[in-house]
C-alpha positions, 0 to 999 in steps of 0.5 A: 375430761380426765389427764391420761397418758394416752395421746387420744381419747377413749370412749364407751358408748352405749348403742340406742334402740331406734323407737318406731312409733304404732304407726301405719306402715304407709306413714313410713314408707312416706316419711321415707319418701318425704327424706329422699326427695328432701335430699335429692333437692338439697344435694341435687349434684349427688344424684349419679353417687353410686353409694348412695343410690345402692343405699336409698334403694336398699331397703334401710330402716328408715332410722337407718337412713336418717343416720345416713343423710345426717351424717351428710350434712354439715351440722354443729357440735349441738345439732350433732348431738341432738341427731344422736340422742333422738332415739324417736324415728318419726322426730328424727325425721322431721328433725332431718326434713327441716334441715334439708329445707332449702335456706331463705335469703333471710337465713342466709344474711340476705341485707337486701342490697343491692336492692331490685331493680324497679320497673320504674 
């Protein structure tokens, strides 16, 4: 990082073309699919969000829409970047599905206590 006089930091960024592979239009439409339900479960509380029907209905390119639900979750600095970087529309897709996969109680630090009750 370099000293300036500014109080703030200043960028340059370089936008990055999504890249679509050769794929059936119907690989697409499913994919997108695949995100929005995906999403519908994770967030099922934003179901009535105006917004985002308006913009699932839309019909956004499907990098467009990984942009979007992305920009939704909760995601650190590395997972941030690495969203940003994947210029591969399939593998940011499958990227965003496995984040949107509900999380096991193992994931979660379930100890298992207290433990179930037994039918003993």
């Amino acid at each position: 990082e370099l000293d300036t006089d500014c109080s703030y930091r200043v960028a340059h960024l370089e936008p990055l073309k999504d890249v679509y592979p050769k794929e059936l239009a119907s690989c697409w439409q499913d994919c997108r699919a695949k995100l929005i339900e995906a999403f519908h479960r994770r967030f099922p509380q934003l179901d009535s969000n105006l917004d985002l029907q308006r913009a699932v209905r839309d019909e956004l390119s499907l990098g467009v829409l990984c942009d979007l639900l992305c920009s939704s979750l909760v995601l650190t600095p590395t997972e941030s970047a690495e969203a940003l970087m994947e210029t591969d529309v399939r593998r940011r897709c499958r990227w965003l599905l496995q984040r949107l996969q509900p999380k096991t109680n193992a994931a979660l630090g379930d100890s298992g206590f207290p433990p179930a009750f037994s039918v003993n």
